[in-house]
C-alpha positions in Angstrom: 14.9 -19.1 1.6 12.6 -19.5 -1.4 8.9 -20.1 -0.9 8.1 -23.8 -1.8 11.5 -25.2 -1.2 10.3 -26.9 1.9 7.4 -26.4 4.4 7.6 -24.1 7.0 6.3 -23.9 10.2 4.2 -21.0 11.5 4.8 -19.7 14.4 1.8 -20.7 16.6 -0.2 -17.8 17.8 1.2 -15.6 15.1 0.0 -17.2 12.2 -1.8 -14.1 10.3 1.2 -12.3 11.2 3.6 -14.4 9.5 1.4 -15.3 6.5 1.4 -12.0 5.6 4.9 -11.0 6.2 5.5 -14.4 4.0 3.6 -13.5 1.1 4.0 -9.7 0.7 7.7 -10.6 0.6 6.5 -13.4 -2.3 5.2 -10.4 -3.8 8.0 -8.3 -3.5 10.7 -11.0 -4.7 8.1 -11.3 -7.7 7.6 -14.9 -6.6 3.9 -14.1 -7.2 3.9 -12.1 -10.8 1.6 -8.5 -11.0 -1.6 -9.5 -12.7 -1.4 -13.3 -11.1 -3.8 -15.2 -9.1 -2.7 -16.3 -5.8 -3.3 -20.0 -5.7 -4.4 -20.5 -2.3 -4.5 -24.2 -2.2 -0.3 -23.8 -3.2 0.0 -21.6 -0.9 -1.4 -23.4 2.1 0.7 -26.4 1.1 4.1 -24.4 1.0 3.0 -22.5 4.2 1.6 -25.6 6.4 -1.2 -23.6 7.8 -5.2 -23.7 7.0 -7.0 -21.5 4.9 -7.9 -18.9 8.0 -4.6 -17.2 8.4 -4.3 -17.0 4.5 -7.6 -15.0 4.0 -6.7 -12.8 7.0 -3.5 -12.1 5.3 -5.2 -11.5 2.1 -7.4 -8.6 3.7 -4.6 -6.9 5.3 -2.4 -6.5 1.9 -5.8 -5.9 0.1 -5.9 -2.8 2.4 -2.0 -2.3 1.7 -3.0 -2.1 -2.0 -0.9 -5.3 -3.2 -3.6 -7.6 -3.9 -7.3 -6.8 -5.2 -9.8 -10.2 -4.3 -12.7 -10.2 -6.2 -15.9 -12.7 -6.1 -15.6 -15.9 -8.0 -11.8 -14.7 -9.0 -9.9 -14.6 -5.6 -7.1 -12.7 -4.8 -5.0 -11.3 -7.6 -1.4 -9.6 -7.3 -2.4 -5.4 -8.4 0.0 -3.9 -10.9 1.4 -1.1 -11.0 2.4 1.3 -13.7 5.8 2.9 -13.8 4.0 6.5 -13.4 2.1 5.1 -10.5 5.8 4.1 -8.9 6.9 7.9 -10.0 4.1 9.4 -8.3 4.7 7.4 -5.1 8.3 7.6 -5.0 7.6 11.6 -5.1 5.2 11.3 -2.3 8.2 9.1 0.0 10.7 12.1 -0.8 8.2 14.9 0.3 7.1 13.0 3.2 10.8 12.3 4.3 11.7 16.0 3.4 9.4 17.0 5.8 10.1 14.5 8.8 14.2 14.8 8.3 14.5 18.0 9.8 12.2 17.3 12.5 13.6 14.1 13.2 16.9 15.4 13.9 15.1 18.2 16.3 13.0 15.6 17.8 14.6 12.0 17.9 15.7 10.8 20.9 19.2 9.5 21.7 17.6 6.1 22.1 16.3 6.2 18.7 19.4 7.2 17.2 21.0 4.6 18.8 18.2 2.1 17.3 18.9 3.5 13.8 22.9 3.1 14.2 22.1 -0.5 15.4 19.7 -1.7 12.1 22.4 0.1 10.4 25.2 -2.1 11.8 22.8 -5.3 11.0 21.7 -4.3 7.7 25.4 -3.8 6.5 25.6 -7.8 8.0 22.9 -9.1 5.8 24.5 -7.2 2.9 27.6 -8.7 3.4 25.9 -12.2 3.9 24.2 -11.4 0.1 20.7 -11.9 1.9 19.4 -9.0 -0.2 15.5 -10.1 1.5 17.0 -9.6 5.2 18.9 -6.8 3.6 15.3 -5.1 2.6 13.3 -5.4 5.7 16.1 -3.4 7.9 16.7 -1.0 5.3 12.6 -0.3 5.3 13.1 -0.3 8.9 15.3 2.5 9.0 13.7 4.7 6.5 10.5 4.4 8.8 12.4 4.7 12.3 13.3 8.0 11.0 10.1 9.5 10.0 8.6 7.9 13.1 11.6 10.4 14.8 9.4 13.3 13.6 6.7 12.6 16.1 4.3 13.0 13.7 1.3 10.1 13.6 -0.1 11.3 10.6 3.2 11.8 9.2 4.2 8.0 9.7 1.0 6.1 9.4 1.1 8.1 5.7 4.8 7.0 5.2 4.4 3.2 6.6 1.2 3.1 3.9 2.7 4.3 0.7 5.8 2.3 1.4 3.8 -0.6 1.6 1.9 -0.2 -2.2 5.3 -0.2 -4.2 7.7 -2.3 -1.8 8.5 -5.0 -5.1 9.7 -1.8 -6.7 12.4 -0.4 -4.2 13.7 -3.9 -3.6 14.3 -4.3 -7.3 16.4 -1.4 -7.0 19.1 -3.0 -4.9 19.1 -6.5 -7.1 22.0 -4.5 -9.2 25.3 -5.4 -7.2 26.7 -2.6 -8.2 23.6 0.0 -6.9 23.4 -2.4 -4.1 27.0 -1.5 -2.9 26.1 2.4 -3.3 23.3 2.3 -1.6 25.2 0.6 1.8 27.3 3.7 1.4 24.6 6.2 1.6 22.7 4.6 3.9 26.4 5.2 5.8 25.7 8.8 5.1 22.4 9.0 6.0 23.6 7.2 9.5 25.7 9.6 10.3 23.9 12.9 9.3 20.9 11.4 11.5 23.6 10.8 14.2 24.4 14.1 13.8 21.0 16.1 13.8 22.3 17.5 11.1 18.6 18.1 9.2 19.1 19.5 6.1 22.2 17.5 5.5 19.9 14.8 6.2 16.5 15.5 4.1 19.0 16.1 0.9 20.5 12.8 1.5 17.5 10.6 2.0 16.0 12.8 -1.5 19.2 11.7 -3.8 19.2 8.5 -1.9 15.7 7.9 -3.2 16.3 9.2 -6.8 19.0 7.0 -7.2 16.9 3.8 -5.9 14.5 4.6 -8.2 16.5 5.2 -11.4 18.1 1.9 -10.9 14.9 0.2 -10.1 12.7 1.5 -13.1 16.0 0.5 -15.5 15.8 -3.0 -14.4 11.9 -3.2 -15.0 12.2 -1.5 -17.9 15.3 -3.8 -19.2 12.7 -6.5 -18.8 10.0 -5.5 -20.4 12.0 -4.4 -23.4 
């Protein structure tokens, strides 16, 4: 569903909650352009809630590094450089290369079974084309995984850094055709997880983000050029 093709209704008693989950995925689509000012007055409208929820939302992805607010300016979507996205994108792969292994050692059979389960759903919504559904269980998984490790510091590190450049892995998958290879090694990473098979495992989630990111920084590139 597109953002200001009707109202929608927050959820009462979750409305920070679901302002923010509704625009960070705004800014994510690229609904709301890096460098743009978030209208809030629009925004409120689309959303049907008050102005309260919005600001809360607006300090939670100030602290996820997706918007900056400033006095007298409001809240503006951050861009990113492409070597910011590089650097980042290295940090994911070292931080999954070191919760893989562990994972595998560590996870319980009840978070494997999790993981097969978003697996099965994810596969659904890519069937369904609903790349948006698509995105939230494949970040799902990637984070079930590290969280396998046991490792607070390890996750709350992961969950942060995938929050800053979340626009940039979902533009990855808007190729069809990198899309459909990334259900297939996701299928891979499944299993090897499954498995405990750890170093099978870190290797795969490393060329699985590689190849995400090659396809994502072509497609921004392709635009800007």
């Amino acid at each position: 569903m597109t953002a200001g093709s009707k109202h929608l209704e927050a959820p009462r008693g979750t409305r920070s909650a679901f302002v923010t989950e509704r625009v960070r995925d705004m800014i994510t689509s690229g609904q709301l352009e890096p460098g743009s000012r978030i209208n809030e007055r629009v925004l409120v409208e689309q959303l049907n809630i008050s102005r309260t929820p919005l600001r809360e939302a607006f300090k939670l992805l100030e602290r996820e590094g997706l918007i900056s607010i400033r006095p007298n300016v409001g809240a503006t979507v951050v861009v990113f450089t492409m070597d910011d996205v590089e650097a980042s994108i290295e940090v994911l792969i070292g931080l999954e290369s070191i919760g893989a292994e562990r994972a595998a050692e560590r996870a319980t059979e009840a978070e494997i079974a999790e993981v097969s389960e978003l697996h099965d759903r994810m596969v659904a919504a890519y069937g369904a084309g609903e790349l948006m559904d698509y995105f939230h269980l494949n970040q799902d998984i990637h984070q079930k995984i590290v969280d396998a490790a046991k490792n607070p510091a390890l996750s709350r590190v992961y969950a942060e850094e995938c929050a800053r450049i979340r626009r940039f892995r979902f533009a990855g998958n808007r190729d069809q055709a990198r899309w459909s290879r990334a259900v297939h090694e996701h299928e891979q990473i499944r299993d090897a997880f499954a498995r405990r098979e750890g170093a099978l495992l870190r290797e795969l989630l490393r060329a699985h983000h590689v190849a995400g990111w090659k396809a994502a920084r072509h497609a921004f590139e392709a635009a800007e050029s």
